[in-house]
C-alpha positions as CSV (number, residue, x, y, z in Angstrom):
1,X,269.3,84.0,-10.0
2,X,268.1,80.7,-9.8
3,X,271.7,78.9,-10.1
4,X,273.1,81.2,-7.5
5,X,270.1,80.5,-5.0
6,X,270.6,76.8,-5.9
7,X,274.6,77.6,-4.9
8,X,273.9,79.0,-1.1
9,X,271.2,76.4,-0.5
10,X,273.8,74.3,-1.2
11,X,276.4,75.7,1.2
12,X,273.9,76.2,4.0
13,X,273.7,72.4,4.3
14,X,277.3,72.1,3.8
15,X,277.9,74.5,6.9
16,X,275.2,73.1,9.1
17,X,276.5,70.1,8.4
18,X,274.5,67.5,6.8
19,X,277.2,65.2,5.2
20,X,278.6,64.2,9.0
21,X,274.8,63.9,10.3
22,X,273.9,61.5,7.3
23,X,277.4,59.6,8.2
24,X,278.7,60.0,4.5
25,X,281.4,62.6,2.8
26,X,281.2,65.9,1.7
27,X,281.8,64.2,-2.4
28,X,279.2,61.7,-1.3
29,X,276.4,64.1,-0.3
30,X,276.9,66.5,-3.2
31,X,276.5,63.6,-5.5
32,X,272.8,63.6,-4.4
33,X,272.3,67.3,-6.0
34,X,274.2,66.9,-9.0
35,X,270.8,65.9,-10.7
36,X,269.0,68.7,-8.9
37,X,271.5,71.1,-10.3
38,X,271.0,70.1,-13.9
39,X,267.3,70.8,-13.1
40,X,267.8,74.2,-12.3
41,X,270.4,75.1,-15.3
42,X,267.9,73.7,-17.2
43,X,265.0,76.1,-16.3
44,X,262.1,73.5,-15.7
45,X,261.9,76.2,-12.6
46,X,260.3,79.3,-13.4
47,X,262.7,82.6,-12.7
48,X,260.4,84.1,-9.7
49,X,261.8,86.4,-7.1
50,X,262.1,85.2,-3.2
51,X,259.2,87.0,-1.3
52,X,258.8,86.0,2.4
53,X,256.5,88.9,3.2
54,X,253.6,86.8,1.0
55,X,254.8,83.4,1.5
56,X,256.6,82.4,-1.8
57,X,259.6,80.8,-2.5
58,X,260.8,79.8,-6.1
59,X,262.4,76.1,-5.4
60,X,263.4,74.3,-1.8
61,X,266.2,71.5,-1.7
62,X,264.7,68.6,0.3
63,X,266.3,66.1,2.1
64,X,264.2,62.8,2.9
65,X,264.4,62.1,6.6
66,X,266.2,58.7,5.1
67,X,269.3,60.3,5.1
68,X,268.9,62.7,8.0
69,X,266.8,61.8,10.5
70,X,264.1,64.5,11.3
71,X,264.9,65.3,14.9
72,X,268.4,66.3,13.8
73,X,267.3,68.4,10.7
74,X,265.2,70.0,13.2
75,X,268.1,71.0,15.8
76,X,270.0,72.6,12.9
77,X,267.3,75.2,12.6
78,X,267.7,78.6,13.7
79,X,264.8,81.2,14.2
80,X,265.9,84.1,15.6
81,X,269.2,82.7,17.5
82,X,266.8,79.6,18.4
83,X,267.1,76.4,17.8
84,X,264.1,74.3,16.0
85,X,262.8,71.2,18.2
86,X,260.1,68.5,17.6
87,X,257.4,67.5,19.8
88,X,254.4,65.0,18.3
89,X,254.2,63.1,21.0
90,X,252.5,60.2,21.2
91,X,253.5,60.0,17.7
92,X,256.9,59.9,16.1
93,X,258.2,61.8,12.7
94,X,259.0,58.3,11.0
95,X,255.0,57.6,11.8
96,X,254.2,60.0,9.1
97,X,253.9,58.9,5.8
98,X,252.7,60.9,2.1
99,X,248.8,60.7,1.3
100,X,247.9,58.3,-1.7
101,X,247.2,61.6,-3.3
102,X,251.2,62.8,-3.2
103,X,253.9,61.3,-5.1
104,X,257.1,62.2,-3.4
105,X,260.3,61.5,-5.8
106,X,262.5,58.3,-4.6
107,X,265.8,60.0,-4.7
108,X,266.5,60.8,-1.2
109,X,267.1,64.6,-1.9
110,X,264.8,66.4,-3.8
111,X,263.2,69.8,-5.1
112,X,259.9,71.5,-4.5
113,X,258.5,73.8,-6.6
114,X,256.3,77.3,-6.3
115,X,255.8,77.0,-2.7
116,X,253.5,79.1,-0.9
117,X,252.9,79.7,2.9
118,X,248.8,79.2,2.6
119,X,247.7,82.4,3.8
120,X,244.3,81.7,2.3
121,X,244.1,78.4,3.9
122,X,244.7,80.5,7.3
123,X,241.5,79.3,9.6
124,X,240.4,76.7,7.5
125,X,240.3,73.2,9.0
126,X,242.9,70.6,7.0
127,X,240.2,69.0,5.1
128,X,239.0,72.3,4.0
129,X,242.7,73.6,3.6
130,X,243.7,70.2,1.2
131,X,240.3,70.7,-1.1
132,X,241.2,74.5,-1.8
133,X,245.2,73.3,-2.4
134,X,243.8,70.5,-4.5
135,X,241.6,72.8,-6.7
136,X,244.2,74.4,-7.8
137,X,246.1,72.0,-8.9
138,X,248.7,71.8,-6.2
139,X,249.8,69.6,-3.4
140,X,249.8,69.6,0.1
141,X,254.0,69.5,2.0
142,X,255.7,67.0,3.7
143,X,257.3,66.9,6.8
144,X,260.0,66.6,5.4
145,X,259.4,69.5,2.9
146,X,258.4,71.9,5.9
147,X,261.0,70.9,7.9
148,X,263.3,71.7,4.3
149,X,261.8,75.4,4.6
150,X,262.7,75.9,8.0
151,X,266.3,75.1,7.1
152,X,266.6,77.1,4.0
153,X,264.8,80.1,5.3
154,X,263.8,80.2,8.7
155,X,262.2,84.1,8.8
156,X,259.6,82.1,6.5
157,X,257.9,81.2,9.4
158,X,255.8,84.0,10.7
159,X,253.7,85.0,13.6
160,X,250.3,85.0,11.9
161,X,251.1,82.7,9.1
162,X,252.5,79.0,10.4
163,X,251.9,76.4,8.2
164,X,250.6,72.9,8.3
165,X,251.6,70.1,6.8
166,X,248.9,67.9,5.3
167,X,250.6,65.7,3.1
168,X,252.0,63.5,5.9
169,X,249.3,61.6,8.2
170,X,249.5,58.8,10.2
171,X,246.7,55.8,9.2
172,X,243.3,57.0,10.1
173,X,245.0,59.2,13.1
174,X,243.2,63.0,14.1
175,X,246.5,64.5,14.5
176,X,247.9,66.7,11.2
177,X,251.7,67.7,11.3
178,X,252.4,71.7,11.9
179,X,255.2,73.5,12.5
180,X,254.8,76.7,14.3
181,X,256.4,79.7,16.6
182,X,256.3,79.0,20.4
183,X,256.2,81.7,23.2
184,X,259.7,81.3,23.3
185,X,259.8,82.3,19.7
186,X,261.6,78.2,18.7
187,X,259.9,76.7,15.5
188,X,258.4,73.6,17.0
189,X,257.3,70.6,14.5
190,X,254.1,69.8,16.4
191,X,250.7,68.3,15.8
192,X,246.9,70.2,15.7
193,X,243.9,68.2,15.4
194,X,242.2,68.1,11.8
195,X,239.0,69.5,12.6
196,X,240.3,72.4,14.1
197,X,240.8,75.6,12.4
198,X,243.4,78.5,14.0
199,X,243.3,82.4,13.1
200,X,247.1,81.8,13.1
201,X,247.7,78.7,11.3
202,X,247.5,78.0,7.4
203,X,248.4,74.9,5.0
204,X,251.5,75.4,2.9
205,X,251.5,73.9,-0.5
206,X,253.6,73.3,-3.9
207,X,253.1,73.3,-7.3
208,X,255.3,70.1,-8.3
209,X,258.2,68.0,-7.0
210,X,261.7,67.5,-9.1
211,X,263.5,64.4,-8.5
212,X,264.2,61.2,-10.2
């Protein structure tokens, strides 16, 4: 199961067409996942079934906004015959970086592990949201990571369940990375304050991070 869910991610970048938008061949860009591949075969990631109803997926390919560059990951989304768009203004997606607290691997595609949507972390504020993800032993996403979910399984976003994204922060700056449903139904990659909580609005998280 896991091989063959490794297999379509795979395609799905192929077909949205990810080796032209990082400027490099088809042979080039699957050279990055030959390592991720062995990873899987290997079973370092638990056999767990897909649920998108409670907010869990087994494993996500992630590729760093160093090869593709956020705004166009985010254009190759799809919700609902929508395409995904990006506004943080003042702020731009390369003024995100990882807290000291997350370790993101230095190959420039990666997995994540046991991901889950945060519907417990729904109304909490982001500090709250990061101490519960912390407690149990798990980590906070990316932008990059969120924006990885959206691309690989776009019906993961729901009405009452968006996610933030708390790993990335900019300095000392108020403004936490989301990505949620407008009214026209788009995934947007926006920003909330951190001291506000939303009845629709959650942290997603991981369990671990696979690359070299």
């Amino acid at each position: 199961m896991l091989r063959k869910e490794f297999d379509r991610q795979v395609e799905n970048l192929l077909q949205k067409g990810y080796p032209a938008a990082a400027g490099i061949s088809v042979e080039e860009f699957l050279k990055h996942l030959v390592p991720l591949q062995q990873w899987v075969e290997e079973a370092i990631i638990p056999e767990a079934e897909i649920d998108i109803e409670n907010g869990y997926l087994p494993f996500l390919i992630v590729v760093k906004s160093d090869l593709i560059e956020t705004e166009k990951a985010m254009s190759f989304v799809e919700r609902e015959g929508k395409q995904g768009y990006i506004k943080l203004y003042p702020r731009e997606p390369s003024d995100f970086k990882p807290i000291d607290s997350v370790r993101v691997p230095s190959s420039q595609v990666y997995l994540i592990v046991d991901i889950d949507r945060g519907q417990e972390t729904i109304n909490l504020t982001p500090e709250d949201a990061l101490q519960t993800i912390q407690k149990k032993n798990r980590s906070p996403l990316t932008i990059d990571e969120g924006v990885a979910i959206m691309t690989h399984y776009p019906e993961f976003l729901i009405k009452n369940n968006c996610f933030s994204l708390l790993a990335s922060r900019y300095r000392d700056d108020k403004r936490v990375p989301a990505i949620w449903i407008t009214h026209q139904r788009e995934a947007r990659l926006g920003w909330c304050w951190e001291g506000n909580p939303h009845t629709w609005l959650g942290s997603a998280s991981c369990k671990s991070r696979v690359g070299s």
